[in-house]
N, C-alpha and C positions, 0 to 999 in steps of 0.2 A: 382503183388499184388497192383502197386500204381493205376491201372486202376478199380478194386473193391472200395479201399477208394474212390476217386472223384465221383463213381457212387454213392457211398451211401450219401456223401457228396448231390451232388443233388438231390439226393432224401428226403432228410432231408428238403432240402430248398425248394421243391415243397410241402411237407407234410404241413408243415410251413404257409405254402401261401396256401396253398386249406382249411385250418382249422381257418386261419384268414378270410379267404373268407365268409367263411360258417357263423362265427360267427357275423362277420359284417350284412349279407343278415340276417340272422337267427333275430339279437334285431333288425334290421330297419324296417323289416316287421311291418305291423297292416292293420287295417282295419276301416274306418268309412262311416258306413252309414246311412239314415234314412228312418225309413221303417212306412209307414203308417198302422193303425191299427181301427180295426171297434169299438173298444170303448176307444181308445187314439186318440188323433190328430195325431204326428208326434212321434214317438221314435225313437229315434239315440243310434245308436249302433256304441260300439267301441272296439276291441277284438287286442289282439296281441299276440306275441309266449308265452307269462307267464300266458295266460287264460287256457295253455294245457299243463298236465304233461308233456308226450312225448317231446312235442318241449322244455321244462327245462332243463329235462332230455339231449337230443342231447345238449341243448349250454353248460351243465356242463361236458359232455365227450368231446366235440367240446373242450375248452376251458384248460381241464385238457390235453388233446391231446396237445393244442398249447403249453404248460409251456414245457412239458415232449419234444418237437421237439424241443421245445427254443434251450432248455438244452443239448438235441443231436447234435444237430447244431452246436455248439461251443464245444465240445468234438470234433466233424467230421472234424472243422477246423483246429484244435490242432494235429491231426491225420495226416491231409493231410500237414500239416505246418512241422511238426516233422519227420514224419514215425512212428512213435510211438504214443500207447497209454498213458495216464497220469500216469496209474498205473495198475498191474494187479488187483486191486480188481474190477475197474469199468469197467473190460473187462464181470466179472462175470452178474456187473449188466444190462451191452447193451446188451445183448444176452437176459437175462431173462425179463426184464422190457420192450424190447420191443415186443414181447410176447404178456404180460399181457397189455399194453396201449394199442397196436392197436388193440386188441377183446375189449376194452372198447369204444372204436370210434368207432367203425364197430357197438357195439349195440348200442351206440347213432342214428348210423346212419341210421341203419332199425327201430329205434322207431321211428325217421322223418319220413323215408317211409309208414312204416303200420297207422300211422295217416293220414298223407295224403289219402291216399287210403280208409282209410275209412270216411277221412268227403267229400271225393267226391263222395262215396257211398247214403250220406243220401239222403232220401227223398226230405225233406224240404233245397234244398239247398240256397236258396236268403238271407238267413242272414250272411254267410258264403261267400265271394266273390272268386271267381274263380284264382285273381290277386293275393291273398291273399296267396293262396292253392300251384301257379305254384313258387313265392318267398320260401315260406315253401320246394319244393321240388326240387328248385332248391340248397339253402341249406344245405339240405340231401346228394345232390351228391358231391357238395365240401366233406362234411365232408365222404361220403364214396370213394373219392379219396382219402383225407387224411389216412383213410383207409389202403389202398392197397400200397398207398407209404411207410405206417411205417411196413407192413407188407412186404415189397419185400425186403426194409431197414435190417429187422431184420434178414431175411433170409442171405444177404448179410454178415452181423455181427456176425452172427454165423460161415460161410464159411470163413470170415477173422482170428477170432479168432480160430478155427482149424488149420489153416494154420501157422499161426503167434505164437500161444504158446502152442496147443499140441504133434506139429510131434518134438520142438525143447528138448522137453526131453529127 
């Protein structure tokens, strides 16, 4: 059993770190450029992730993602430091909450992608920069690793907590 704790353990700290990632890439991103126009001189344009729901959207799941890994993190330490959980009741809550957080990162993280994919569908793409679109969707894949780490996490938390208090009734 102490070889599942330390994997979830680092899984925790990867999730951690790809959703911090994601969200760093995610605000730095923008864009400015100046684009000439047949009855302006010059217009400058300037756009970043808060001009587009979607990309809000993924930094507020990105973000909720990171508090809720915070918070697993330091339960998984306690875990791997003890052998034990803090308490049966928040055995309840790692099994279910992480569930329900990492389908909330996962749809953060295809609202990244389906944006992306469709402003590099448009027509008219020169106002919209290419550099702009590959940060956007590099991004996305942070936060869809974070993803996958809380989901294989949860999996794991579930086979622990089976193991650990319900064969002992």
């Amino acid at each position: 059993m102490g070889c599942l704790v330390i994997v979830n353990l680092l899984l925790r700290i990867l999730s951690l770190c790809c959703l911090a990632t994601s969200i760093t890439i995610l605000t730095t991103a923008s864009s400015d450029m100046t684009v000439s126009s047949l009855f302006h001189k010059d217009v400058e344009v300037k756009f970043g992730f808060s001009d587009f729901y979607a990309y809000r959207y993924m930094l507020v799941c990105a973000a909720a993602g990171f508090v809720y890994s915070l918070l697993q993190t330091v339960f998984a330490i306690i875990q791997v430091k003890t052998g034990d959980c803090i308490c049966d009741k928040l055995i309840h809550f790692d099994v279910y909450a992480d569930k329900i957080m990492s389908m909330i990162v996962g749809t953060g993280a295809a609202a990244g992608f389906g944006l992306t994919v469709d402003l590099n569908c448009l027509p008219n793409r020169a106002m919209i920069t290419v550099d702009f679109l590959n940060k956007e969707n590099v991004a996305a894949s942070f936060c869809l690793g974070g993803f996958v780490c809380t989901m294989i996490s949860s999996f794991i938390s579930l086979k622990i907590f089976k193991d650990d208090y319900l064969y002992e009734c």
